[in-house]
Steps between C-alpha positions, in 0.01 A plus 500: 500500500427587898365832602817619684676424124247697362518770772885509477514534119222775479749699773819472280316583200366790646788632704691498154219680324676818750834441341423531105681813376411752262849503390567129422135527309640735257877326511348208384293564216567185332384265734210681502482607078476129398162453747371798313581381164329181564214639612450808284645368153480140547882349440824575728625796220679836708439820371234618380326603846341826507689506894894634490571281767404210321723525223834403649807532380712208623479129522280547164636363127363475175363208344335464175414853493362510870626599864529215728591499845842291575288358804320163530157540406349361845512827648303696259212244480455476878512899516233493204289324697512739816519779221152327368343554804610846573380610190162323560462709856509846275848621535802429274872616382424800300225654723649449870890354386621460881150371642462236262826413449502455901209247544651282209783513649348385822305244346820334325816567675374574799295189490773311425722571779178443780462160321848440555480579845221267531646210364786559748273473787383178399800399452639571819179343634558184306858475704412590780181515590476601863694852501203715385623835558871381388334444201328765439775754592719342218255462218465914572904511512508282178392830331517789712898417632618448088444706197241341421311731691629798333451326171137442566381840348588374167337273237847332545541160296751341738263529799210362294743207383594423832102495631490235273779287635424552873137374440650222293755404834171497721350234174830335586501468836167391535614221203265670234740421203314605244403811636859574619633461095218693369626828706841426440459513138247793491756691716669503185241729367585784701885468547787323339721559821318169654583317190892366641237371847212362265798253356654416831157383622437283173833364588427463806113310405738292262733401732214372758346325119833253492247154626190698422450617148119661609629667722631715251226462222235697756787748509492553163120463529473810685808722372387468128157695519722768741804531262247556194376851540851568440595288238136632300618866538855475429356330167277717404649847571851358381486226297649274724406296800789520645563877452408669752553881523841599639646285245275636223622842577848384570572661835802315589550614822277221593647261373697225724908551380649423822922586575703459788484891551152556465415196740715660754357875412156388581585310787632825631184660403258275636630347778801731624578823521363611203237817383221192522579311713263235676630567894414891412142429387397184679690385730260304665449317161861385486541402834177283454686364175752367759253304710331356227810297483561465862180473637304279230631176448498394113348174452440267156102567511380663200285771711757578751552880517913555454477269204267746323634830595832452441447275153303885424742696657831431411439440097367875574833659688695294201361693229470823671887488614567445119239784324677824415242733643449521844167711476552903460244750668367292754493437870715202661562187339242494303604174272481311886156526508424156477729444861340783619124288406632159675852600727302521821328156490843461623418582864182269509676294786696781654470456900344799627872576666667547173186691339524760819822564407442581125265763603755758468533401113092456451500889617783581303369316134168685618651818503669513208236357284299743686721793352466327137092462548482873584712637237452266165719242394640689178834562621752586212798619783522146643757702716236684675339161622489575858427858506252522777412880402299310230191389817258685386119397283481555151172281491243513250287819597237414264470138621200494722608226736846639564336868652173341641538487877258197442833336368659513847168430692446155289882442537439556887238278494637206299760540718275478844348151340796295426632619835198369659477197264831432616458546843206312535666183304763497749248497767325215355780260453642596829167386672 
């Protein structure tokens, strides 16, 4: 990794750090009650934490006589580790519940969301490697101009899931194959709503495999070891390999039973008029959708970048068009998350012509996800989605880095550097 990707992912991470809310800490107590049962009591059992807000009520069932979250497990264990750590400094859930509950948030979905910033910039780097500061101001619009931003402030499985498969597309691009299963699979481990893409690509790895069966074999070399967290869990918590939690609690609404009318409901909802829909979100996101096709011409190589996205993709917008649920209490589309991760790759060849005039729609996508980062993204009136009298913080007050004018002074300078990394690149290659 180069300094300015070091520089750049150390400003996201810490910009975020402002936007964690005291109010989505408490909304989402589960996220965070699993780290604390790992850590405290050893095994991924809710409800016997000495904290109210870590004995939720929802997403929970009981299984031979325990409480277990109807969540993959991925998200616990990665907040268990930032959990660890927190503990380890002196502070934890029952003495300071909004401080510590803040910094492992920070140092899991927080993290998670900088890291998939990251691994945009190289990506746009990778295709094209001369437009440094075109770069740069997409990787930052990659989460700051979609919900992923406001989602950030939560130990949030589907943004820790999709970490995993933008760092596996950089693996791909850069022809790493093994590297690229391994996340794929493991992505698994924090989200099931990637599953429908993790199939498309081994479709896609088999389709490439037709005159060269080890071609595939390193595929499977690689996405073995990452699938078996999940398969080990699954076993021992339920008996079964291949049950993983929202089936062993039976919530249905998960479940893929598509119908003509629901297709066309959540088409409505996602990409029309509807209470979530994408163009009232992220704009920017589906527009870059639309160049991606346009713009990028498909080719037959394995690495090429349409082949992947769209084999991940549209297995994705399949299952999601036929699941009952479309999310309740959130903010935006939240089950479009993993668009939101890899849409604007789309705009990697954009002249700069056509990326002046989707300005307006970068400041509009920032604005609204603006309002959502502010505010929290627990949003039960998905009515109410664009009620601007909602711009106001509700940040952690007890999270050091979030009231410490230090925050803003680092920010500044991390800011100052890449500008004069930048600069000083383009001077270079210009002499």
């Amino acid at each position: 990794m180069k300094l300015r990707h070091a520089i750049f992912f150390l400003w996201i991470w810490i910009l975020l750090a402002a936007f964690i809310r005291e109010g989505d800490l408490r909304a989402y107590g589960l996220q965070l009650a699993g780290a604390e049962a790992l850590v405290e009591r050893g095994a991924l059992e809710l409800g016997h934490s000495a904290v109210p807000e870590l004995n939720p009520q929802g997403d929970v069932f009981a299984h031979n006589s325990s409480l277990h979250p109807a969540k993959q497990p991925g998200q616990f264990f990665w907040s268990a580790a930032a959990y660890a750590l927190v503990k380890a400094s002196g502070s934890n859930f029952v003495s300071n519940f909004t401080a510590a509950a803040a910094w492992t948030t920070w140092l899991s979905g927080t993290l998670a969301a900088a890291l998939i910033a990251l691994a945009a910039l190289i990506i746009f780097e990778h295709l094209s490697p001369t437009r440094r500061i075109v770069n740069l101001t997409l990787a930052s619009l990659t989460v700051f101009a979609t919900p992923l931003w406001v989602y950030s402030g939560v130990a949030h499985h589907d943004i820790m899931a999709m970490c995993c498969v933008t760092w596996a597309f950089v693996a791909w691009l850069n022809a790493r194959l093994l590297t690229a299963a391994f996340l794929l699979a493991f992505s698994s481990f924090f989200s099931l709503l990637v599953a429908p893409g993790i199939i498309g690509i081994t479709a896609l790895v088999l389709w490439h495999s037709r005159r060269d069966v080890g071609l595939f074999l390193k595929f499977l070399l690689g996405f073995t070891p990452g699938l078996a967290p999940n398969l080990i869990y699954n076993w021992l918590t339920f008996g079964s390999p291949f049950m993983p939690a929202n089936i062993a609690g039976d919530y249905a609404d998960t479940y893929f039973r598509p119908s003509i009318s629901s297709v066309i409901e959540k088409l409505n909802t996602y990409f029309g008029w509807g209470e979530l829909s994408l163009w009232v979100y992220a704009p920017l996101a589906g527009i870059a959708l639309a160049f991606a096709l346009v713009h990028l011409k498909s080719s037959s190589k394995l690495h090429d970048l349409v082949s992947f996205k769209f084999a991940f993709l549209l297995p994705i917008l399949f299952y999601i068009l036929g699941m009952e649920t479309i999310g309740h209490c959130q903010f935006g589309p939240r089950y479009l998350m993993p668009i939101f991760a890899l849409s604007l790759l789309g705009l990697a060849h954009a002249s700069a012509r056509s990326l002046l005039a989707l300005s307006p729609l970068a400041l509009y996508s920032l604005a609204t996800n603006f309002t959502g980062a502010q505010s929290g993204s627990m949003r039960c009136d998905l009515s109410k989605y664009l009620n601007f009298q909602y711009w106001h913080s509700q940040i952690a007050a007890d999270f050091f880095p979030a009231r410490s004018p230090l925050l803003w002074l680092l920010i500044a300078a991390l800011s100052l550097a890449l500008a004069l990394m930048t600069h000083s690149q383009k001077v270079r290659r210009e002499a």
